[in-house]
C-alpha positions in Angstrom: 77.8 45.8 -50.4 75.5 46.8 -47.2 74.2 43.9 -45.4 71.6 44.7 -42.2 72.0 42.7 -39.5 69.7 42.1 -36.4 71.2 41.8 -32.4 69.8 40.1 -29.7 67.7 43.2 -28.6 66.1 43.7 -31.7 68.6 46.4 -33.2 69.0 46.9 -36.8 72.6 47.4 -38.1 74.2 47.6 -41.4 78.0 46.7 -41.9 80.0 46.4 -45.0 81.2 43.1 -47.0 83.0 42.7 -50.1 81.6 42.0 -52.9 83.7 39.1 -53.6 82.6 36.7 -51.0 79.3 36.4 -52.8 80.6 36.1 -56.4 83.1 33.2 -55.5 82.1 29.5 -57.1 80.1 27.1 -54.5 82.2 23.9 -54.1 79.2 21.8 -53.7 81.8 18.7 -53.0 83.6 20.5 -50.2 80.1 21.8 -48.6 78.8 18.0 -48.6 81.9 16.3 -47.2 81.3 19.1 -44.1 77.9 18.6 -43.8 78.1 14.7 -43.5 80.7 14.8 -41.4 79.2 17.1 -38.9 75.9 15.3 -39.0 78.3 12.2 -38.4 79.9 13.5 -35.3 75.7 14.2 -33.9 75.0 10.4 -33.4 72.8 9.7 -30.6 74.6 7.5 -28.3 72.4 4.8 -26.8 74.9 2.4 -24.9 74.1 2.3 -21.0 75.3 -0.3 -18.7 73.1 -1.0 -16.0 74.1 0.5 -12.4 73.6 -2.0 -9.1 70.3 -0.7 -8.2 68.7 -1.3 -11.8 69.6 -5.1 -11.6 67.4 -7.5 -10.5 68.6 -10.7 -9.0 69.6 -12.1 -5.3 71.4 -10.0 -3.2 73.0 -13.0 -0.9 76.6 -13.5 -1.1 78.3 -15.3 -3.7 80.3 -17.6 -1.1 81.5 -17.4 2.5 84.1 -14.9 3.6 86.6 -16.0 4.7 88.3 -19.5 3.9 87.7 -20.2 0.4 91.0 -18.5 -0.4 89.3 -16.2 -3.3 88.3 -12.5 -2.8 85.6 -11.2 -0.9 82.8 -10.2 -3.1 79.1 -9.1 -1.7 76.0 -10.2 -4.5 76.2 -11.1 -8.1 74.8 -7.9 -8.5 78.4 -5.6 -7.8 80.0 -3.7 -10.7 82.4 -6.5 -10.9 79.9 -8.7 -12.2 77.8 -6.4 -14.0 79.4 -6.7 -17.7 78.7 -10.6 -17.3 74.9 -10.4 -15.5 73.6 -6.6 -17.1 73.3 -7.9 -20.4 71.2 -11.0 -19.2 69.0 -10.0 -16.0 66.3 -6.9 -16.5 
């Protein structure tokens, strides 16, 4: 069997196929189980954590420097912080 076939420029071309391919039994089962699975993998993925900038919220230090024996952190608004405070502050 003859099948034409069209390229990118607009070229017309005929190439051969057996006959077979298009006498074999659909497996409407199989073709279903590949379609939702593709359309699975496709979900939209709306998750975003907020960066620094998008956070509202004071920018003054959490507490002093040095002598509190903790770490030195800058704002409430650093990634550290941002799983605790993005969820909350807009």
């Amino acid at each position: 069997m003859k099948i034409d076939k069209v390229n990118l420029e607009g070229k017309k071309n005929s190439i051969e196929v057996l006959d077979k391919i298009f006498a074999a039994k659909i497996n409407k089962q199989l073709v279903s189980n590949v379609l939702y699975k593709t359309n699975a993998n496709y979900k939209g993925r709306k998750a975003k954590t907020k960066q620094q900038n998008e956070i509202k919220g004071s920018t003054s230090k959490i507490y002093a420097q040095k002598g509190t024996g903790n770490a030195r952190h800058a704002s409430r608004k650093a990634p550290i912080f941002c799983r605790r405070w993005c969820r909350t502050w807009t």
